[in-house]
Backbone as a ProteinNet text record, in pm:
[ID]
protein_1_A
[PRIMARY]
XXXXXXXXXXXXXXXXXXXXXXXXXXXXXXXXXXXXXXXXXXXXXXXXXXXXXXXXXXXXXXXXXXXXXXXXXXXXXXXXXXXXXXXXXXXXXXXXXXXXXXXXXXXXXXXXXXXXXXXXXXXXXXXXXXXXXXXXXXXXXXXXXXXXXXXXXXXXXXXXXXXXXXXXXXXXXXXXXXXXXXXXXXXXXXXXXXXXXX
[TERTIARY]
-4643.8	-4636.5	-4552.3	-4576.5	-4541.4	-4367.5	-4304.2	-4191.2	-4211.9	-4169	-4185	-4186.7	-4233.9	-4234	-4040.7	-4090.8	-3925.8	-3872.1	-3818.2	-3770.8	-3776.3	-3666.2	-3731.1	-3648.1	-3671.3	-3644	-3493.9	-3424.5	-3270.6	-3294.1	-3278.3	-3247.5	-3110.3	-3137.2	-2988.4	-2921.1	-2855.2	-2710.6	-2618.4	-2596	-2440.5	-2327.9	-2300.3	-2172.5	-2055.9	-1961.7	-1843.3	-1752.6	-1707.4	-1584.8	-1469	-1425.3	-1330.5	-1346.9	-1476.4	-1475.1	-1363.3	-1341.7	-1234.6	-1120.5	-1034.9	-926.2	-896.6	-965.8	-1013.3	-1056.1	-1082.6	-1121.6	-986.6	-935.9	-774.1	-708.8	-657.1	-563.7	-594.1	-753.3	-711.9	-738.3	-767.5	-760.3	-597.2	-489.1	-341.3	-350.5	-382.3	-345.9	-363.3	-482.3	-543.2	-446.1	-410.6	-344.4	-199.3	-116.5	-29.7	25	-121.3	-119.8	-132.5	-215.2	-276.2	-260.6	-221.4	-195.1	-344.1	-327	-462.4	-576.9	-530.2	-653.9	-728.9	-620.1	-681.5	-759.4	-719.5	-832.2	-985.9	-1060.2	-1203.6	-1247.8	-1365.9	-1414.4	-1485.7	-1545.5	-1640.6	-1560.4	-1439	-1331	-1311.5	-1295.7	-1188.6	-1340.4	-1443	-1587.9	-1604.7	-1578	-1620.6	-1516.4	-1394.7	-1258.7	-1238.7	-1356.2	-1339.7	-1447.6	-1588.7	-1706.5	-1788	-1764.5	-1841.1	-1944.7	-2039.6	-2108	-2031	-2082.6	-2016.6	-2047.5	-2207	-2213.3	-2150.4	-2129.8	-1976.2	-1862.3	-1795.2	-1722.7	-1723.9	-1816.4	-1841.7	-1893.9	-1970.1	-1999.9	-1856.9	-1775.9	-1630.6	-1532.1	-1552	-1454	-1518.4	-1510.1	-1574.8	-1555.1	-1407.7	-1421	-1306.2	-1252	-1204.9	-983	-1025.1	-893.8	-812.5	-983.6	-950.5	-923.7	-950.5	-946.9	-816.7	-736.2	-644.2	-544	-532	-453.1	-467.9	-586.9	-568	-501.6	-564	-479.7	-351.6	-271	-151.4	-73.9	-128.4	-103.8	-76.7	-204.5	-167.5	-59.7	-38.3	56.8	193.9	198.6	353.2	386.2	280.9	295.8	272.7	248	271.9	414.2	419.4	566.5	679.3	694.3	748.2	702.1	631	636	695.5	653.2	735.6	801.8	896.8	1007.3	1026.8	1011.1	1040.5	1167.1	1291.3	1383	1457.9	1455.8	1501.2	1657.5	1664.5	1772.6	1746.8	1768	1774.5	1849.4	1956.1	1978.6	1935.2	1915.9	1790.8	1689.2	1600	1510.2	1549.2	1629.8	1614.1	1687.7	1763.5	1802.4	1652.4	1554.7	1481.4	1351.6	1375.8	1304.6	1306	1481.4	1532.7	1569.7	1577.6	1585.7	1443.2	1355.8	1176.6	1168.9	1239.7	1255.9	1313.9	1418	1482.3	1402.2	1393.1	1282.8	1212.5	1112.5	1027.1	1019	1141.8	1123	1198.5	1244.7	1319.8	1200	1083.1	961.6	966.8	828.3	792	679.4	608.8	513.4	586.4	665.1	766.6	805.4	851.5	916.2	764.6	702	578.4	532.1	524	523.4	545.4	695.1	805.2	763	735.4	751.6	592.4	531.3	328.4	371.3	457.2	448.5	523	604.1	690.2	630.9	541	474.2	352.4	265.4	158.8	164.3	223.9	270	305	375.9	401.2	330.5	231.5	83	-16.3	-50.2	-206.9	-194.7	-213.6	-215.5	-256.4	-399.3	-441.4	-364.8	-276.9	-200.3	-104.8	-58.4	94.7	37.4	-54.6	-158.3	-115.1	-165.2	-188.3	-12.5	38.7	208.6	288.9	207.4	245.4	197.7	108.5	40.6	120.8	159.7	205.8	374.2	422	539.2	539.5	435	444.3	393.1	348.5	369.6	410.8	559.9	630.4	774.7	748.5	872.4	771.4	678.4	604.4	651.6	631.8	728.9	871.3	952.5	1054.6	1098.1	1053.7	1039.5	1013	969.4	861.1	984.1	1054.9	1162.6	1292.8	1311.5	1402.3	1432.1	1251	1233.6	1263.4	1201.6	1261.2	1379.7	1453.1	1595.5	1668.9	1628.6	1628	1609.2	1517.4	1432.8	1522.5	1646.9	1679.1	1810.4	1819.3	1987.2	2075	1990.6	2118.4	2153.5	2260.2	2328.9	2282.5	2155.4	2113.7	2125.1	2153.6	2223.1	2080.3	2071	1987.3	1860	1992	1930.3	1898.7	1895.6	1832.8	1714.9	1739.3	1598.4	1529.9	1397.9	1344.2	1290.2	1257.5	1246.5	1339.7	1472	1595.7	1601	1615.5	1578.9	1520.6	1405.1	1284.4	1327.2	1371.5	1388.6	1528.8	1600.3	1743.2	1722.2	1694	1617.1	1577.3	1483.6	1368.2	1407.9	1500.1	1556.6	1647.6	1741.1	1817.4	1736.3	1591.6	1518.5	1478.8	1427.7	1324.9	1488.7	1632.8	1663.7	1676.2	1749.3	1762.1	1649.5	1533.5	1380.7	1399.6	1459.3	1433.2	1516.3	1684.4	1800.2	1765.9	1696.9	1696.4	1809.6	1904.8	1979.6	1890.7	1941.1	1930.8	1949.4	1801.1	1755.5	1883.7	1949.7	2006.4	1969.8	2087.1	2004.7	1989.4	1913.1	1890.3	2057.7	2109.2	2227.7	2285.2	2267	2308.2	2265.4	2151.9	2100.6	2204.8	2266.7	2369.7	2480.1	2510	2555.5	2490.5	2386.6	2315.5	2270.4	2229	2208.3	2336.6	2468.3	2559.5	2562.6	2528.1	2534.4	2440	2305.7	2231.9	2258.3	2327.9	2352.6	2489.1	2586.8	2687.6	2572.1	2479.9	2440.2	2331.6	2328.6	2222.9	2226.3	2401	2461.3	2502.6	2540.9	2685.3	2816.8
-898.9	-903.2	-787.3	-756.7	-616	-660.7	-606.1	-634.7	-600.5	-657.3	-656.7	-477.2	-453.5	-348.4	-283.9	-174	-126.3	-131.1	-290.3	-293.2	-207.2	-176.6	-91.3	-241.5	-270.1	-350.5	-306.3	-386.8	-346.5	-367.1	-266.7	-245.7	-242.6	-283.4	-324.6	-385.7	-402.7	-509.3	-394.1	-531.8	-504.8	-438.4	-390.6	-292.4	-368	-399.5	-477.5	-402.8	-471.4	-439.5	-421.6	-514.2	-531.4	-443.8	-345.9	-282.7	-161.2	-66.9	67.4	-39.5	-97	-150.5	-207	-247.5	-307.8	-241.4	-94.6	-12.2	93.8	108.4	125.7	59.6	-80.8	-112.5	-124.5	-138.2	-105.2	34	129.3	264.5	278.2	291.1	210.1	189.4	31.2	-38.8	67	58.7	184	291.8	382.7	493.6	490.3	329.6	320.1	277.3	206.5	184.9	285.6	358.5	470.6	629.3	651.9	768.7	835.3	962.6	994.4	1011.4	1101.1	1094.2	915.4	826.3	714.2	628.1	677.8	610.4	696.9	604.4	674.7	600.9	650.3	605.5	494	474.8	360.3	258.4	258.1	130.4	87.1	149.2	132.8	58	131.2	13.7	-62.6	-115	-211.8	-295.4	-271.7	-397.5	-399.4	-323	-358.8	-439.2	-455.1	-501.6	-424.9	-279.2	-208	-118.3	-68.8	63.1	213.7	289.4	396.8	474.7	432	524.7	466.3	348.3	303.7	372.2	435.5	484.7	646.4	736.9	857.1	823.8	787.1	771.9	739.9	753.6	727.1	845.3	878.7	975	1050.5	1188.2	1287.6	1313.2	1275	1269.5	1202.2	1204.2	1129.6	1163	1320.2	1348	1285.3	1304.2	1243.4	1098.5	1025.6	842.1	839.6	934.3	895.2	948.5	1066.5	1123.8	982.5	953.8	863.8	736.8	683.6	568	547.2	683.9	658.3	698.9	771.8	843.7	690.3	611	462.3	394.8	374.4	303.5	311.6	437.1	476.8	474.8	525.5	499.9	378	240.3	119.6	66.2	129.1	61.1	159.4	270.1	370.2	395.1	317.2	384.8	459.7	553	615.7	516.7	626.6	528.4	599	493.6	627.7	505.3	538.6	400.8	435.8	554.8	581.5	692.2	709	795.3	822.9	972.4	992.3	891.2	902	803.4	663.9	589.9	477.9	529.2	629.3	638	694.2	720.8	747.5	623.7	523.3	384.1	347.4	329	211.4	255.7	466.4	477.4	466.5	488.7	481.9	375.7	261.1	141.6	33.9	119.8	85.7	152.8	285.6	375.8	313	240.2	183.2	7.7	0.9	-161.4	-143.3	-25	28.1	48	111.5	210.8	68.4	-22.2	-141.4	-264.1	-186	-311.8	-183.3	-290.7	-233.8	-159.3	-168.7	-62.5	67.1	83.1	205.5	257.1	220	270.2	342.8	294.9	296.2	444	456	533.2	641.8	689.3	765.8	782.5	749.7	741.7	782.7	812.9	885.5	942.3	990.8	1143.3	1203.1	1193.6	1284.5	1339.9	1210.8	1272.1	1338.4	1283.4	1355.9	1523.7	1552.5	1651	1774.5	1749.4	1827.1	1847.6	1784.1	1816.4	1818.8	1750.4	1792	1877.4	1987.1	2056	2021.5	1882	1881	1751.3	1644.6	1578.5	1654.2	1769.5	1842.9	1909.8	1887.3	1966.5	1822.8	1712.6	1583	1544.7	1515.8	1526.8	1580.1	1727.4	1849.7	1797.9	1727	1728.4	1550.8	1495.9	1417.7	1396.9	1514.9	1577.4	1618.9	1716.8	1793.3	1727.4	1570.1	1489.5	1447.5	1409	1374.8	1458.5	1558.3	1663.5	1673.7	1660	1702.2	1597.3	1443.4	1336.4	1366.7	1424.4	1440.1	1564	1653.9	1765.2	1704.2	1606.8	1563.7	1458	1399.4	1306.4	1368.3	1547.9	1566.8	1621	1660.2	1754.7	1623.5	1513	1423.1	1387.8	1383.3	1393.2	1507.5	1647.7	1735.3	1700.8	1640.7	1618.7	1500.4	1423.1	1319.1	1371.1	1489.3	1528.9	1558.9	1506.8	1458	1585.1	1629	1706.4	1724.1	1778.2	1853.8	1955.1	1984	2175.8	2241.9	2354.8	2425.2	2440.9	2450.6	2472.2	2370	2210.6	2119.9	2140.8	2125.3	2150.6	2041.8	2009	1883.7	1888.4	1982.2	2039.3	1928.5	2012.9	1957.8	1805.3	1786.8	1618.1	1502.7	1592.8	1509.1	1538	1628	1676.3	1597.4	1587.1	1587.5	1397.1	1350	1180.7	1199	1207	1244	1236.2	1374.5	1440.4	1293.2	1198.4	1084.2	1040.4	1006.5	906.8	916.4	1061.8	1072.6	1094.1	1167.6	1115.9	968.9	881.2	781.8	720.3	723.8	712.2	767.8	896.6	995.3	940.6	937.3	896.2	712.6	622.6	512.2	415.3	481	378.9	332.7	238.1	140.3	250.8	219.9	287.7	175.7	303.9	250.6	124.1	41	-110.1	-32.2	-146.3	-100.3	-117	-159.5	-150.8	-28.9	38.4	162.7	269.9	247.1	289.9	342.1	261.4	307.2	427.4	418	550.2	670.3	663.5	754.5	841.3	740.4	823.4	874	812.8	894.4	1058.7	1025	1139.9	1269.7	1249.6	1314.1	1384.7	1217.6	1258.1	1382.1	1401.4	1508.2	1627.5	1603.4	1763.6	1811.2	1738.6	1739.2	1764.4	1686.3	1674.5	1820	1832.7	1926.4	1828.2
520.4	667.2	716.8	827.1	911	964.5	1005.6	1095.1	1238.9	1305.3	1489	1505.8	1623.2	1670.2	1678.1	1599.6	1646.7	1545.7	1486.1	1359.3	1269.9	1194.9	1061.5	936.8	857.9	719.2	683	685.8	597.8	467.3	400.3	233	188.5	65.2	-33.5	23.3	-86.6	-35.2	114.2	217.9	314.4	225.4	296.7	227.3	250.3	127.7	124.6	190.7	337.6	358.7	313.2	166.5	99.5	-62.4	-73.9	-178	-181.1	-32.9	-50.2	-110.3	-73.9	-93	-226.4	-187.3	-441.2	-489.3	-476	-570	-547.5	-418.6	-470.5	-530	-513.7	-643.4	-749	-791.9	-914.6	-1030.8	-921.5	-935.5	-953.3	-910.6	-905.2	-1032.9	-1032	-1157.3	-1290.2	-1297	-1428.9	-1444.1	-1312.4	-1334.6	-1375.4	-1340.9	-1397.2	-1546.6	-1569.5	-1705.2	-1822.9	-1791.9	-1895.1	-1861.4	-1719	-1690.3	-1615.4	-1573.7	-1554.6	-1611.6	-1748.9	-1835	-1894.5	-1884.7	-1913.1	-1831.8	-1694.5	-1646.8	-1569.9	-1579.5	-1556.9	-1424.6	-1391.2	-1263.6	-1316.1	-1458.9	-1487.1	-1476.9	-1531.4	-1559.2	-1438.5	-1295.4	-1208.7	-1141.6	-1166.3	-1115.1	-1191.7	-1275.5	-1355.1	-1334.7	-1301.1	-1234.8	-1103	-1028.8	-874.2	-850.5	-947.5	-950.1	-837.9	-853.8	-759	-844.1	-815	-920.9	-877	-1029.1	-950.7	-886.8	-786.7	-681.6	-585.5	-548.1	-441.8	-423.9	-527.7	-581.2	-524.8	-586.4	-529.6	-388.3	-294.5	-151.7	-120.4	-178.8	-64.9	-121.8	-276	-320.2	-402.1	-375.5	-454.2	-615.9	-637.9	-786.8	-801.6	-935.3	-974.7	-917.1	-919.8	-855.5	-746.7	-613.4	-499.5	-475.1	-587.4	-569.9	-626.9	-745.3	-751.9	-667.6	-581.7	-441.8	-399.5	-338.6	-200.6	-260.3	-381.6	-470.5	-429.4	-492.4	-491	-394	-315.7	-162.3	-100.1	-83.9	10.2	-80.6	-186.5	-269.4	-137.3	-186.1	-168.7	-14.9	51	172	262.9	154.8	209.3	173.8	9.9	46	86.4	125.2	167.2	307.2	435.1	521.5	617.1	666.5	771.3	872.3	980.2	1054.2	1178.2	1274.3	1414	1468.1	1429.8	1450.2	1643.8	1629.7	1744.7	1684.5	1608.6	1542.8	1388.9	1380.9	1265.6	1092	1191.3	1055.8	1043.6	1133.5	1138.4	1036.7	1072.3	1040.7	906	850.5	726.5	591.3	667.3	651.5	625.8	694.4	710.6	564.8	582.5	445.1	321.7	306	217.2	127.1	202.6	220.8	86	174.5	167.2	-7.9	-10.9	-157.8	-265.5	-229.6	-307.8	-403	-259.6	-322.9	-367.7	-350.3	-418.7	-597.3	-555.3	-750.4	-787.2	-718.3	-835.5	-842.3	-862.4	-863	-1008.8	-1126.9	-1217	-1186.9	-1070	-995.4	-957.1	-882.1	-893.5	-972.1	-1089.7	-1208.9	-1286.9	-1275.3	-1358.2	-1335.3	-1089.8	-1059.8	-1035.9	-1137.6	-1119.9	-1255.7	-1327.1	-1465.6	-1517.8	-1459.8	-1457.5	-1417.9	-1253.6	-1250.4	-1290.6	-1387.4	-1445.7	-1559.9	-1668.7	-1771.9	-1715.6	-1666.7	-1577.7	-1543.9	-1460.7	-1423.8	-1479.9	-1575.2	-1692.9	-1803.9	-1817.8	-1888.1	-1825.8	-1706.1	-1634.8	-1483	-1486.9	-1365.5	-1222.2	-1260.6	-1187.7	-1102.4	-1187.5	-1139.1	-1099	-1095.5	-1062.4	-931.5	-892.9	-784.9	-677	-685.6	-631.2	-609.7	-720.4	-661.5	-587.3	-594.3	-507.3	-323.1	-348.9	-207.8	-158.4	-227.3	-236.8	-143.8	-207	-152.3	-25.9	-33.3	47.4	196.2	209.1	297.6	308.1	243.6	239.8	342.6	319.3	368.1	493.9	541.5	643.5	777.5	688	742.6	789.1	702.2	753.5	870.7	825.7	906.9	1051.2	1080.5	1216.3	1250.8	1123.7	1212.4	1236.4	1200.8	1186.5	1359.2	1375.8	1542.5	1647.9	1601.3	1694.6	1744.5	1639.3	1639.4	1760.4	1718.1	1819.6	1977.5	1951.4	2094.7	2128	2089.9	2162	2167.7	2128.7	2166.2	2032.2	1950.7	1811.6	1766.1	1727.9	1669.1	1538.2	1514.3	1376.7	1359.8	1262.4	1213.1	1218.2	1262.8	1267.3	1131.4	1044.7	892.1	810.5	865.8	808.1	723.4	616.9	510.3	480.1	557.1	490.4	317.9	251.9	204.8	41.9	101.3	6.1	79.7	187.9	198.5	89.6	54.1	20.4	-128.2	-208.5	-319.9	-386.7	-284.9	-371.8	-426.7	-288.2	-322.1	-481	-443.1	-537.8	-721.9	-682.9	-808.1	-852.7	-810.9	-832.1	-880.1	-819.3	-873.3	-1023	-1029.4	-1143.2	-1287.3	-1291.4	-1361.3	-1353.6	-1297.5	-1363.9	-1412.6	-1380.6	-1464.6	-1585.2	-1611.4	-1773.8	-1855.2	-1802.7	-1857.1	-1902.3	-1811.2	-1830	-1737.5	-1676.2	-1625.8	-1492.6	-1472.3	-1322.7	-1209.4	-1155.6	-1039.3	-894.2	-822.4	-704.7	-632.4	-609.3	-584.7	-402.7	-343.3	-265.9	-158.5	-171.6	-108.9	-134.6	-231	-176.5	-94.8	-0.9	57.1	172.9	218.3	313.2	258.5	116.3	93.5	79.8	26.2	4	138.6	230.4	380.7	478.9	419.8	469.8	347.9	271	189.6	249.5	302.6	364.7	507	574.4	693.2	755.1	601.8	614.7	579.4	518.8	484	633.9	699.8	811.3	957.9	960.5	1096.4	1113.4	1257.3	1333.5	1269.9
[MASK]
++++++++++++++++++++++++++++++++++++++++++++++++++++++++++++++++++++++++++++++++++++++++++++++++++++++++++++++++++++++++++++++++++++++++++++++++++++++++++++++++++++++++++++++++++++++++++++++++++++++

């Protein structure tokens, strides 16, 4: 039988609303377990129960699923902060940093890109871009700051902002000791906030 005038026939399956999101975590999951080379696009479809042309129609290869992977990771539990003051806003990230790396998902995360990085270029490419939205973030909360009056030194480096964090984190990841509880968050952002202020 024909279909009504006009109609055209819907083919294949409706497209799962809930496939991008489950094929990030456990694109995630995989990459924290095994690193990059261990995980593949077949695995990460075969534990999202998607095929892997689902997979490519949303991400071109395998690089880009793990950017955006771990790009949303971090930036759910790390989100940005518009608190109304600089040091608010760097309390409320820092804060978010700390809870973070003291989950075994953080550690995991700190702990892939350090080996990663230093053997696959193309992960030291993705970390790089990783960062580098990261300091882009700050840079943007540092002009706000400006813009409300606050006494920021000219030569504020988001740059070293984003790095010196960073650098705390990944030794105590190498060395092994206990990542900063999050209560120290309040020292740590007075520590920033002398290198930042007038």
């Amino acid at each position: 039988m024909g279909t009504t005038s006009g109609e055209r026939p819907r083919r294949g399956r409706p497209r799962d609303p809930e496939a991008e999101p489950r094929i990030r975590r456990y694109a995630v999951q995989l990459l924290l377990e095994r690193g990059f080379d261990g995980m593949t696009v077949d695995d990460v479809a075969e534990a999202a129960g998607v095929g892997k042309a689902t997979i490519y129609r949303r991400w071109a290869s395998k690089e880009e699923l793990a950017n955006d992977a771990l790009t949303e990771l971090f930036d759910i539990e790390i989100p940005d902060a518009d608190t109304g003051s600089i040091e608010g806003d760097l309390q409320h990230v820092y804060r978010n940093a700390l809870l973070f790396v003291n989950t075994k998902e953080g550690i995991a995360w700190i702990r892939l890109a350090i080996t990663e990085m230093n053997r696959d270029e193309q992960f030291a490419v993705l970390y790089r871009s990783f960062l580098g939205r990261r300091v882009a973030l700050t840079a943007a909360a540092l002009e706000r700051a400006r813009q409300r009056g606050e006494p920021i030194r000219a030569n504020a480096d988001p740059v070293m902002m984003v790095q010196w964090l960073a650098g705390v984190l990944v030794v105590r990841a190498l060395t092994g000791e206990p990542m900063p509880a999050v209560e120290d968050a309040d020292h740590l952002v007075s520590v920033t906030m002398r290198a930042i202020a007038e």
